[in-house]
C-alpha positions in Angstrom: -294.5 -8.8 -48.7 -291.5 -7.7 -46.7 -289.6 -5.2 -47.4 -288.2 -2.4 -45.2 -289.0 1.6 -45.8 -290.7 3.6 -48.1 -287.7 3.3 -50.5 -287.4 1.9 -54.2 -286.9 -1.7 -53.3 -284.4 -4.3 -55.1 -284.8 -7.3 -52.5 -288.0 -8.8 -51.0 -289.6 -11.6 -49.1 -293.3 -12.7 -50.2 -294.9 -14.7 -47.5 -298.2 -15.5 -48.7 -299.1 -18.9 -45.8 -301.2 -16.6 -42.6 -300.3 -19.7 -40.9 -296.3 -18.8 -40.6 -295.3 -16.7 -37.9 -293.0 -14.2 -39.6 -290.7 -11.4 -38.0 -288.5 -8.5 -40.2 -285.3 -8.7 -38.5 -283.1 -4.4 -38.1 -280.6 -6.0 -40.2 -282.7 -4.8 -43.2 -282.9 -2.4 -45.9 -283.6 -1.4 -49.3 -281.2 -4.1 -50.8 -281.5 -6.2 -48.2 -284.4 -8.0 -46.5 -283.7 -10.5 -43.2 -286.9 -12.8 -42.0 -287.4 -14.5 -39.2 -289.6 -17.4 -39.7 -290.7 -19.7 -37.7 -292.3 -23.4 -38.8 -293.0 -25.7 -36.0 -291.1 -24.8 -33.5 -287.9 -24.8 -35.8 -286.2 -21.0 -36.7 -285.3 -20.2 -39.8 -283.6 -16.9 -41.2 -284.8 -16.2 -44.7 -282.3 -13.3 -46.7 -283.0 -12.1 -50.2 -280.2 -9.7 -51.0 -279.5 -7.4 -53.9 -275.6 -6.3 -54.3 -275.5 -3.1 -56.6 -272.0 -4.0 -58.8 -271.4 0.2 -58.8 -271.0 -0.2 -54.7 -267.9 -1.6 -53.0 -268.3 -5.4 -51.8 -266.5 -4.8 -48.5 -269.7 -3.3 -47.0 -271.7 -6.4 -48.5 -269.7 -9.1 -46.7 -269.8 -7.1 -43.6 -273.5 -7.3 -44.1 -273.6 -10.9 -44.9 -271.3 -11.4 -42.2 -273.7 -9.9 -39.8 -276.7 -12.1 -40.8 -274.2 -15.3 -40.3 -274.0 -13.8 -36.8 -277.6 -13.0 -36.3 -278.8 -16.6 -37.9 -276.7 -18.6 -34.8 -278.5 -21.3 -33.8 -281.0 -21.2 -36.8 -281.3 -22.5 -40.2 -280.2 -20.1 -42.9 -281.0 -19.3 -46.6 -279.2 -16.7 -48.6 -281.1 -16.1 -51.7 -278.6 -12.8 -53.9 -278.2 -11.6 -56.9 -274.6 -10.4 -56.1 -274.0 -8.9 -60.0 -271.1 -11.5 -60.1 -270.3 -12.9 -63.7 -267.9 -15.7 -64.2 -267.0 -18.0 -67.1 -266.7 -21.1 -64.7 -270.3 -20.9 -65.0 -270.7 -20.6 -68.3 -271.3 -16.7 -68.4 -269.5 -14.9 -71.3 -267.4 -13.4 -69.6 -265.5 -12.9 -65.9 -265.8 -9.9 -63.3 -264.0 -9.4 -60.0 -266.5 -10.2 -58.2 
């Protein structure tokens, strides 16, 4: 499992194939993990993210922006639970973010 510090974590990585060549990327933290994987010769960046709703967004797309930057060249997968409610998917009810 991947996930950075000795922190209560809210975001991991489970990598379970030996056979994967697997590298935690600085851009990480306790919300927040970044992978580096690589399959065959082919990169791909791996991101599970949690964004805590009490906690501006700003610092969250600057974050996500960062990966996007990081991930250049690579394949990229985004997987976040980003506290976002909306009634355009069917929630009950609409946030702002």
């Amino acid at each position: 499992m991947f996930a950075p510090g000795e922190v209560r974590h809210r975001a991991a990585i489970v990598v379970t194939n030996t056979l994967i060549d697997t590298l935690l990327i600085q851009l990480s933290d306790m919300d927040t993990v970044v992978l580096e994987v690589i399959i065959d010769n082919s990169k791909i960046i791996l991101v599970s993210m949690y964004l805590d709703i009490s906690k501006q967004i700003d610092n969250d797309l600057t974050k996500i922006e960062a990966i996007i930057q990081h991930a250049k060249g690579a394949g990229l997968l985004i997987a976040m639970d980003s506290n976002s409610r909306s009634k355009t998917w069917h929630d009950t009810s609409t946030n702002m973010r």
